[in-house]
N, C-alpha and C positions, 0 to 999 in steps of 0.2 A: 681757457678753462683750466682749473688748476687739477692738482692731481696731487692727493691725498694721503701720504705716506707713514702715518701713524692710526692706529684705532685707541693709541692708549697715549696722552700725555701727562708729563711730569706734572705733579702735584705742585700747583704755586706759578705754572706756567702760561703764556699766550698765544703759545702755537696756534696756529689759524687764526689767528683775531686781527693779522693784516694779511689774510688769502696765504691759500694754499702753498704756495710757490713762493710766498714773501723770502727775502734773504736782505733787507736792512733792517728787520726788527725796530728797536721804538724809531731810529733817525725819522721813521713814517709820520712822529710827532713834528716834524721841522714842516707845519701848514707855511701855506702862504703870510697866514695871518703872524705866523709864530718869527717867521725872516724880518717884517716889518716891524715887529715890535724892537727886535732886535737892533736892526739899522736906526729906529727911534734914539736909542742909547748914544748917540753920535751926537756930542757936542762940544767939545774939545779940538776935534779933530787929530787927533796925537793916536797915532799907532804904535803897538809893542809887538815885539816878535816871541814869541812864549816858546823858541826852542831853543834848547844849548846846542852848540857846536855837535856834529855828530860826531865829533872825536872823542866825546865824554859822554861816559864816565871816564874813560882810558882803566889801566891797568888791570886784571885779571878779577876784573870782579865778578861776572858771568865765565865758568869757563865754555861755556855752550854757546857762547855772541862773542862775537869778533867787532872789533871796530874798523871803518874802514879801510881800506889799501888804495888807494890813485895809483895809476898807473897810463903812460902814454902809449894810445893807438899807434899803430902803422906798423909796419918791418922792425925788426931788431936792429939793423943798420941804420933806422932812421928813424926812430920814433917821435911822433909828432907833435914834440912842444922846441918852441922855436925852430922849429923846421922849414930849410928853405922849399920852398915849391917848385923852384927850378929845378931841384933835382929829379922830378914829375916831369914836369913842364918848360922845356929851355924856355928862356925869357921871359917867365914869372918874375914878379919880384914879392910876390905876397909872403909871409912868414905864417907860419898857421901851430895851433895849440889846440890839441883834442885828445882829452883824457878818458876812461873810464874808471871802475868800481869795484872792488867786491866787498860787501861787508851784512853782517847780520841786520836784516829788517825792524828787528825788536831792539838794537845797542843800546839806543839813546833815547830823543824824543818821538814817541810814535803813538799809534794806535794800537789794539789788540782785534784783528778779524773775530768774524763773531765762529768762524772755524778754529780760533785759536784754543779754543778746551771742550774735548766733548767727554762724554761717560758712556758708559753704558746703562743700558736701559729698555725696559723691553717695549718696546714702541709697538709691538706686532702684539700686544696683550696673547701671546701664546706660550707665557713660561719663562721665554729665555730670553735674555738679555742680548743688545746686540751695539756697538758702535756707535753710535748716533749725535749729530748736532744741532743745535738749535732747527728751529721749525721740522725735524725728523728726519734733516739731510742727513746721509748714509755713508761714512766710512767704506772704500773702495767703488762706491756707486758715485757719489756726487762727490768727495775728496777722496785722490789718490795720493799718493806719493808722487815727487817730483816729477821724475823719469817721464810719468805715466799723465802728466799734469795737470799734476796739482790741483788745486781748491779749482773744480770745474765750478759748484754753488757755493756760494759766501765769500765768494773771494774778495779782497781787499779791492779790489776796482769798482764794488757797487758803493760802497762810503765813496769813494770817487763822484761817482757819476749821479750821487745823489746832492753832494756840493757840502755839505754840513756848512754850513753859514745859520746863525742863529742871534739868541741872545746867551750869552753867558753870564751864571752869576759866581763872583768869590767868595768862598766862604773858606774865612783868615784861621785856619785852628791857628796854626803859628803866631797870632796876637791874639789869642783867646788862651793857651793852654802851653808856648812858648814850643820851644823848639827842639825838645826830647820826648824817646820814643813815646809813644801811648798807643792804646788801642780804643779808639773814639766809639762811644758806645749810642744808642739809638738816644738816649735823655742825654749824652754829651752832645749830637748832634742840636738839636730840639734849642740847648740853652745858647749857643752860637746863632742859631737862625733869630732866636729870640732876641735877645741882646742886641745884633747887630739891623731888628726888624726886614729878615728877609721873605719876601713873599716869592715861592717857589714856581712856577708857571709850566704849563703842559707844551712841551718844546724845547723847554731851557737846558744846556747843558753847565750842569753846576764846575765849578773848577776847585780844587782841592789846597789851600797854600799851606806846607807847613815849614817851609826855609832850605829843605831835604837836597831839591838839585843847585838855590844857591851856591851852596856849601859842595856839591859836586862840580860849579862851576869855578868856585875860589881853589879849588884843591886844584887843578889845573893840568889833569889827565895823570896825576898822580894817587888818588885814592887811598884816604886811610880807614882802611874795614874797621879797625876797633870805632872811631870816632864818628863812622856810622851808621853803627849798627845801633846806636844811642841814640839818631835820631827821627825825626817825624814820625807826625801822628796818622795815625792809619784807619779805615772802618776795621771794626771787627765784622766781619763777616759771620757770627756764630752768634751776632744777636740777632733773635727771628724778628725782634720790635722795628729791624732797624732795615734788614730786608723786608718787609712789610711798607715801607714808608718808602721804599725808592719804587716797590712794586705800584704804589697810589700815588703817587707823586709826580707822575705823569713826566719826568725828564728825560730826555731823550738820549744820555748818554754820562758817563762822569770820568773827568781828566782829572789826574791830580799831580805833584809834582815829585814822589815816592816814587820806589822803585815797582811797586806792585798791588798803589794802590788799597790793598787789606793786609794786615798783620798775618804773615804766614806761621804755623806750626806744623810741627813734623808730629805724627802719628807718634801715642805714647806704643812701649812695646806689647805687641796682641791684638793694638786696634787695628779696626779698617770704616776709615774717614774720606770725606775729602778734606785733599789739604787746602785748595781754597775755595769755599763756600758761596765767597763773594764773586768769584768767577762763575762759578756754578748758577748762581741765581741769576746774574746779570746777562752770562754770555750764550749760557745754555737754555737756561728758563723764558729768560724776557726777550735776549735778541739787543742788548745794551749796549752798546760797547762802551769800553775801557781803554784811558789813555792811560800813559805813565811816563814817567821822568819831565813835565814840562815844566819849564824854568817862567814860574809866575812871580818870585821876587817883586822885580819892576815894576810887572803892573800892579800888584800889591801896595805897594809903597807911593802910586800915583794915585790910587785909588781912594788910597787910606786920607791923602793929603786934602782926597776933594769931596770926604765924608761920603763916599762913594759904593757901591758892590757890586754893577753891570756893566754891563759893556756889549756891543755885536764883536764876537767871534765868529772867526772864517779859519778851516780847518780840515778842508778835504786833503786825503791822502794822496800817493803816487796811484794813478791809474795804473796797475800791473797785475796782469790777469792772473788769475789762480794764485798770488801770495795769500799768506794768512795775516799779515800784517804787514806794518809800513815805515817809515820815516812820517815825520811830518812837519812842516813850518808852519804855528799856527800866528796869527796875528790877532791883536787885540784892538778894537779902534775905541777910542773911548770920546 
């Protein structure tokens, strides 16, 4: 039996409309029927791997994300790459390698937990505004801070353990509008879908190409901000036509190969906005999640050659409890 935590939801939102207690919001789209169509798209047999290296971007481009650190297990006096075991175990001869990690969840290619942006909002219809994320989970009740751990609800292990395996469709801005910045607006989207006749499906998760982490993968963990901050094309999030359409559109998620997915803006001085909107509808309102930086190039390019724009995508995250977000290796089978 679920258990009800708002009397007031956001306008434009589906809070309750997968239960009370939901915490994968649309992924709920990924039916049985919606897998199969998916796995339909399989005739080639050629798989692509849709992430870059998690070493890239590199350079100081987030200064809030680190890339990773490797680092070998065991004692300081022996730490365990190429490590004899005899030194354990007289007369082993085995040699053993066992590394670990540290590095920011969001660097490279990942997901965005649907705890990754909340607002406030008075969810208690009593005035005041209070913390809140998608389906009305609760800052300090349902996510804490680390310490205290973390994303108890919406944590990145329910994308997990829901498998995200679907069909995926591409949609090329980058051979529609080339390969400098823009902010793709709802009638830009529309002439792409058009043009290229894509029929959008309840379940599908759309994928974004516009050359972005190419171009982060040729630069080769050295990144040049002037050259690109010049590129890919991005949703505006400030068009309501265009939120409206992902709202009806029944997809259960959108990856693109950007750094953030919508064209950010900073608040002119005096306003008070949100600065991204497209987060806000998606991850707050709907329960959608958002991928970013995935290296579609390849399949783009394979795609294009076989007058193509589906595929089954498989794309579940790290199961790890209470993060807000993930790494992730997606693969494309085509």
């Amino acid at each position: 039996m679920g258990t009800k935590r708002w009397k007031n939801r956001p306008e434009g939102s589906n809070w309750g409309e997968f239960g009370d207690d939901d915490e994968i919001g649309r992924l709920n789209l990924i039916t049985p029927q919606a897998v199969r169509r998916g796995v339909a798209e399989v005739q080639d047999g050629l798989a692509f791997c849709l992430s870059l290296p998690l070493n890239l971007p590199g350079g100081g481009t987030n200064p809030n994300r680190s890339g990773p650190k490797l680092f070998a297990t065991g004692p300081h006096d022996h730490p365990h790459m190429n490590h004899e075991m005899a030194h354990d175990y007289p007369g082993a001869v085995d040699i053993l390698c066992d590394d670990a990690v540290t590095m920011s969840l969001q660097y490279s290619t990942q997901w965005d937990g649907l705890c990754h942006m909340g607002y406030r909002f008075d969810a208690d219809d009593d005035g005041e505004a209070e913390i809140v994320y998608y389906n009305g989970w609760r800052a300090g009740v349902d996510v804490h801070q680390h310490g205290d751990g973390g994303a108890q609800k919406l944590g990145i292990e329910t994308y997990a353990a829901a498998c995200i395996q679907t069909r995926g469709v591409l949609i090329d801005f980058n051979r529609h509008f080339g390969p400098g910045r823009r902010s793709v607006s709802y009638a830009d989207l529309m002439h792409v879908l058009d043009a290229d006749k894509l029929e959008i499906k309840s379940g599908d998760i759309i994928c974004l190409h516009t050359g972005y982490a190419q171009t982060i993968y040729d630069m080769a963990g050295h990144p040049d901000g002037k050259v690109l901050r010049g590129l890919g094309a991005e949703l505006d999030g400030r068009d309501g036509e265009l939120l409206n359409w992902i709202s009806r559109s029944g997809i259960a998620a959108i990856a693109a190969d950007t750094v953030a997915v919508e064209t950010f803006r900073r608040p002119k001085d005096g306003e008070t906005t949100t600065l991204m909107p497209l987060h806000e509808h998606c991850l707050f309102k709907l329960g959608l999640p958002l991928a970013e930086y995935w290296w579609l190039t390849p399949l783009a390019e394979a795609l294009r050659a076989r007058n193509r724009h589906t595929f089954l995508l498989t794309a579940p995250p790290l199961r790890l409890p209470g993060a807000v977000g993930s790494p992730v290796s997606p693969v494309a089978t085509i």
